[in-house]
mmCIF file of the N, C-alpha and C atoms, coordinates in Angstrom:
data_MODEL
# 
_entry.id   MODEL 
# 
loop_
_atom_site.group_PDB 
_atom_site.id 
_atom_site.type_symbol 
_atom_site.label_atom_id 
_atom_site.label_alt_id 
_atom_site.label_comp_id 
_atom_site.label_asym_id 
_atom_site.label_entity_id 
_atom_site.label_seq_id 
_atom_site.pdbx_PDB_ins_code 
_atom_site.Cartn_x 
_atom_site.Cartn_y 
_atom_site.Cartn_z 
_atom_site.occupancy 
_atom_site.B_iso_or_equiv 
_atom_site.pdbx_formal_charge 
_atom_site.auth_seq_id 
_atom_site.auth_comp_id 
_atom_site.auth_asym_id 
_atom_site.auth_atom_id 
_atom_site.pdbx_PDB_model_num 
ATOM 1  N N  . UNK A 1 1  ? 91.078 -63.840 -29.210 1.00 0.00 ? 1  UNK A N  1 
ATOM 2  C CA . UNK A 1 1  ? 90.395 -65.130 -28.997 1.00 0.00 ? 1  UNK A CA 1 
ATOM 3  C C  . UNK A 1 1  ? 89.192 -64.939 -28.071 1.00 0.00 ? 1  UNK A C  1 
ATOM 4  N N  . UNK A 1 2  ? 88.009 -64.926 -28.825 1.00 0.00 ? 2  UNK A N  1 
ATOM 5  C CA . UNK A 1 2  ? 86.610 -64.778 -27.526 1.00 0.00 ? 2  UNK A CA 1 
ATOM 6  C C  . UNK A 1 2  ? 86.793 -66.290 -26.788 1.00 0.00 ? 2  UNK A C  1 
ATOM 7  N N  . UNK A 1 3  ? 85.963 -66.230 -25.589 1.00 0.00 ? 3  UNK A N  1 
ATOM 8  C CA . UNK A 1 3  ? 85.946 -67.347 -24.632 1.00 0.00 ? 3  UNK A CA 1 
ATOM 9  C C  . UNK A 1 3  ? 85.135 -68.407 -25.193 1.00 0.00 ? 3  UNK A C  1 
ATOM 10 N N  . UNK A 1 4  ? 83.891 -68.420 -26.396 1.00 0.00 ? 4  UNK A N  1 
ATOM 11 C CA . UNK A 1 4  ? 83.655 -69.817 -27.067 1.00 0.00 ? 4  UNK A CA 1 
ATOM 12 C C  . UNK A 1 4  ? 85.051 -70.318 -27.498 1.00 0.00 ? 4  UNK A C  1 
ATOM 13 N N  . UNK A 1 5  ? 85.975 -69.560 -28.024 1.00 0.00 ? 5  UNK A N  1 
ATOM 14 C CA . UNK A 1 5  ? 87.352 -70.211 -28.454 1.00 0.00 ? 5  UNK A CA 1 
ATOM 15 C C  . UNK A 1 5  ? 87.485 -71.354 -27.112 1.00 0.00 ? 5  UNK A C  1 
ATOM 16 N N  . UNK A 1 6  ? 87.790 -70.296 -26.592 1.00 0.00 ? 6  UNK A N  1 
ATOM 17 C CA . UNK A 1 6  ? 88.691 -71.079 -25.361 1.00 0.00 ? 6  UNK A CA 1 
ATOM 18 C C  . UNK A 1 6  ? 88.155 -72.248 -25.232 1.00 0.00 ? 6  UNK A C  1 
ATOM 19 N N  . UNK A 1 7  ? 86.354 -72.591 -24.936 1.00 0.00 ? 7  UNK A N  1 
ATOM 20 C CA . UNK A 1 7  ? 86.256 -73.525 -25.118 1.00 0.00 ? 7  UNK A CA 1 
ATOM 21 C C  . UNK A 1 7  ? 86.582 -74.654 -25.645 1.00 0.00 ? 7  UNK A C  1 
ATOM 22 N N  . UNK A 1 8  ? 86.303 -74.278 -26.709 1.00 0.00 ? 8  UNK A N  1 
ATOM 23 C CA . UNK A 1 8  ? 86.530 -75.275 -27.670 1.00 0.00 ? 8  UNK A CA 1 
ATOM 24 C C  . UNK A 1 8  ? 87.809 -76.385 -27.747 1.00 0.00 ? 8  UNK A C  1 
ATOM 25 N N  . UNK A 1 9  ? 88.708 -75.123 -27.869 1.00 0.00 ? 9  UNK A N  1 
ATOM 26 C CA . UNK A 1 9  ? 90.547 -75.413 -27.195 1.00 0.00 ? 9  UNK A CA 1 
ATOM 27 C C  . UNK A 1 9  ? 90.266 -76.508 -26.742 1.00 0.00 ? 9  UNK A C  1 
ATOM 28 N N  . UNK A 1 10 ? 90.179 -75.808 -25.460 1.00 0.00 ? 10 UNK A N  1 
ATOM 29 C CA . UNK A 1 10 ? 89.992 -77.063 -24.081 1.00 0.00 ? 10 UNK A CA 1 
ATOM 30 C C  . UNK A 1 10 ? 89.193 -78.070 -24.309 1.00 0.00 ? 10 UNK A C  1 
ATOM 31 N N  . UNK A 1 11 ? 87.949 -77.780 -24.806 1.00 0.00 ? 11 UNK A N  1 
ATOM 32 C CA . UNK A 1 11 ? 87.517 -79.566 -25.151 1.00 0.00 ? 11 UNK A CA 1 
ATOM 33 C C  . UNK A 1 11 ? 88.231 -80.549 -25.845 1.00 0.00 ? 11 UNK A C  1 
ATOM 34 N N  . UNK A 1 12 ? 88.818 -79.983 -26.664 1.00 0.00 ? 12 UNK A N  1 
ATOM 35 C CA . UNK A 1 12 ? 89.531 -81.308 -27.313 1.00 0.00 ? 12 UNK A CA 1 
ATOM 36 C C  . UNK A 1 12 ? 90.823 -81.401 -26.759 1.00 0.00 ? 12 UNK A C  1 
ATOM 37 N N  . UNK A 1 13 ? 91.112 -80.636 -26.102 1.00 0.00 ? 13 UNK A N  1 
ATOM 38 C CA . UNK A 1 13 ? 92.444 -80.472 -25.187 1.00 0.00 ? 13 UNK A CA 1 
ATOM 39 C C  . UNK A 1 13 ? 92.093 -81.864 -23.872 1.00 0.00 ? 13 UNK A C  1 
ATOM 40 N N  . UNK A 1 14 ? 91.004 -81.612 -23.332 1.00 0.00 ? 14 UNK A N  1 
ATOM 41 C CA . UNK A 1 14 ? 91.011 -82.379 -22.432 1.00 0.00 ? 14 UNK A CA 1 
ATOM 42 C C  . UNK A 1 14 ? 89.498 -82.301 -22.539 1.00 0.00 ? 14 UNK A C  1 
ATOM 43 N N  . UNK A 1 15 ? 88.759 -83.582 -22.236 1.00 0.00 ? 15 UNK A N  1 
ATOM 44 C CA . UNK A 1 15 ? 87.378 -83.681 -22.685 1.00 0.00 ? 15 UNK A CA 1 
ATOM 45 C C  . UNK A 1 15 ? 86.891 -83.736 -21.199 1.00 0.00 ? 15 UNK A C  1 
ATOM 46 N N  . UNK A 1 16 ? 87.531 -83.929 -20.483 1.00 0.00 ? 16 UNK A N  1 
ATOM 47 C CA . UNK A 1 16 ? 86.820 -83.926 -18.941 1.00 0.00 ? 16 UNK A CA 1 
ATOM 48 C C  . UNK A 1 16 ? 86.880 -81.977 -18.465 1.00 0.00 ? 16 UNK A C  1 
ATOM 49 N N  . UNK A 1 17 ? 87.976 -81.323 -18.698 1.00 0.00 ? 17 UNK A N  1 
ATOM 50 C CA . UNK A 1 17 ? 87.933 -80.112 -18.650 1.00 0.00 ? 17 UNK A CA 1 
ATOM 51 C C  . UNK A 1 17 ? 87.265 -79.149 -19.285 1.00 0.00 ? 17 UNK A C  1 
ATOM 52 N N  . UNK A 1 18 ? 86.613 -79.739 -20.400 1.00 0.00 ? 18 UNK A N  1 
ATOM 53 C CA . UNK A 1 18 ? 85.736 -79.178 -21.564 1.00 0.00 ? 18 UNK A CA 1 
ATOM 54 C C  . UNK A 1 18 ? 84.108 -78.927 -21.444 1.00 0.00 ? 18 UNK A C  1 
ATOM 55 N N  . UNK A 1 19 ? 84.223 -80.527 -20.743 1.00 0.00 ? 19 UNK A N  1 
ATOM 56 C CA . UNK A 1 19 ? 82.924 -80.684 -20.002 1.00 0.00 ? 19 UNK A CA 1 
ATOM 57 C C  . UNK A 1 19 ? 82.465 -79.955 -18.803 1.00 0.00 ? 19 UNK A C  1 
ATOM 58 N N  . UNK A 1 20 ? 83.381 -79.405 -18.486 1.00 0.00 ? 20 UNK A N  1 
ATOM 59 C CA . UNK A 1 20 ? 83.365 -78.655 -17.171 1.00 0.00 ? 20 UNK A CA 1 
ATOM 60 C C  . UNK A 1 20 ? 83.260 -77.577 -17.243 1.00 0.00 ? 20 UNK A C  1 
ATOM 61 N N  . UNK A 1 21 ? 84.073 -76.823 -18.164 1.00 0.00 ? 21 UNK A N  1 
ATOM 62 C CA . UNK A 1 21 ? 83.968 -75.307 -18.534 1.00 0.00 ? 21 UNK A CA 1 
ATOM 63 C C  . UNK A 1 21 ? 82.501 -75.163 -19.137 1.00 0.00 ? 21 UNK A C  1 
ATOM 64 N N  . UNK A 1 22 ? 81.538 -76.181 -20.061 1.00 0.00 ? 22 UNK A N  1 
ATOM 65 C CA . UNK A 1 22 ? 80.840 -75.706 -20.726 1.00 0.00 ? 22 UNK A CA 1 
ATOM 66 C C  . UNK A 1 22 ? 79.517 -75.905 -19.474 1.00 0.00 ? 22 UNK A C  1 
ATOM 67 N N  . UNK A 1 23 ? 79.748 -76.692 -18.598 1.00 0.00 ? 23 UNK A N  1 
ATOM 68 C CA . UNK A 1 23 ? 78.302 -76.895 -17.983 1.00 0.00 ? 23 UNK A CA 1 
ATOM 69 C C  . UNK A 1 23 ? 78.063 -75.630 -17.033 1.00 0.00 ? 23 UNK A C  1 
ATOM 70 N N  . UNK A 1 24 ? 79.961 -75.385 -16.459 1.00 0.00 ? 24 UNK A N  1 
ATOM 71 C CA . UNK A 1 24 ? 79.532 -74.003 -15.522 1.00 0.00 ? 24 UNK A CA 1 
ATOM 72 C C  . UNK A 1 24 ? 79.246 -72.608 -15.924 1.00 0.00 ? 24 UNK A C  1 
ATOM 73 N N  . UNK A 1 25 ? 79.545 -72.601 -17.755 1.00 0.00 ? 25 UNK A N  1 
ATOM 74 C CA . UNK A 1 25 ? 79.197 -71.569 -18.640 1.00 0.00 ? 25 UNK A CA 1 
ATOM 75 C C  . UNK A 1 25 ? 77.666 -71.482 -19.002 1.00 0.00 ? 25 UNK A C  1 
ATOM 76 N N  . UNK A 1 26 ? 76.958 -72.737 -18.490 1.00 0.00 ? 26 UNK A N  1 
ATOM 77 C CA . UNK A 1 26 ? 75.464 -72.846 -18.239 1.00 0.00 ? 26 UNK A CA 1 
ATOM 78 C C  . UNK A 1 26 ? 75.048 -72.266 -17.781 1.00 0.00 ? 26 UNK A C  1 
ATOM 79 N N  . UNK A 1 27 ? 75.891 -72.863 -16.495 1.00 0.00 ? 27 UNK A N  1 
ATOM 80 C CA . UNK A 1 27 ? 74.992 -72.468 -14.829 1.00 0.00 ? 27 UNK A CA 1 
ATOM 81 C C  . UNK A 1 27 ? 75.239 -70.780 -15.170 1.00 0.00 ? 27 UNK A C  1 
ATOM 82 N N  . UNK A 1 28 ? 76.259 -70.186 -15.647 1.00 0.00 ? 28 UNK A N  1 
ATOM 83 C CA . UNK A 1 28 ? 76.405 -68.567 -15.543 1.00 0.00 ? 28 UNK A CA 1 
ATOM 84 C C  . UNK A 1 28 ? 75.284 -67.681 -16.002 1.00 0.00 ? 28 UNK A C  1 
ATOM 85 N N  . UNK A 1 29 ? 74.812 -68.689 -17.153 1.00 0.00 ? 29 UNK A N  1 
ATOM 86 C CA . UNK A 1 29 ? 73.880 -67.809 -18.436 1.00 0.00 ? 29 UNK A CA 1 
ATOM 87 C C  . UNK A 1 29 ? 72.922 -67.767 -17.844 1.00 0.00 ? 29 UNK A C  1 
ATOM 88 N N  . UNK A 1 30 ? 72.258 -68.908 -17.013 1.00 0.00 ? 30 UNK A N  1 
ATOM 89 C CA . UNK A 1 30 ? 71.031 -68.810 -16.283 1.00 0.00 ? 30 UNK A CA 1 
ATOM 90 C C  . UNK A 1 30 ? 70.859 -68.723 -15.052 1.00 0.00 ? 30 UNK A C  1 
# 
């Protein structure tokens, strides 16, 4: 399972936790 998976998971898992993983997967890239 690569970590876009995981994302994903978790967004629809929990949409406040989803939102969170993807904005600090932002802040990482840049």
């Amino acid at each position: 399972m690569t970590f876009d998976d995981n994302i994903i998971i978790r967004y629809e898992n929990n949409e406040v936790i989803g939102i969170f993983i993807l904005n600090a997967s932002k802040k990482r890239l840049k």
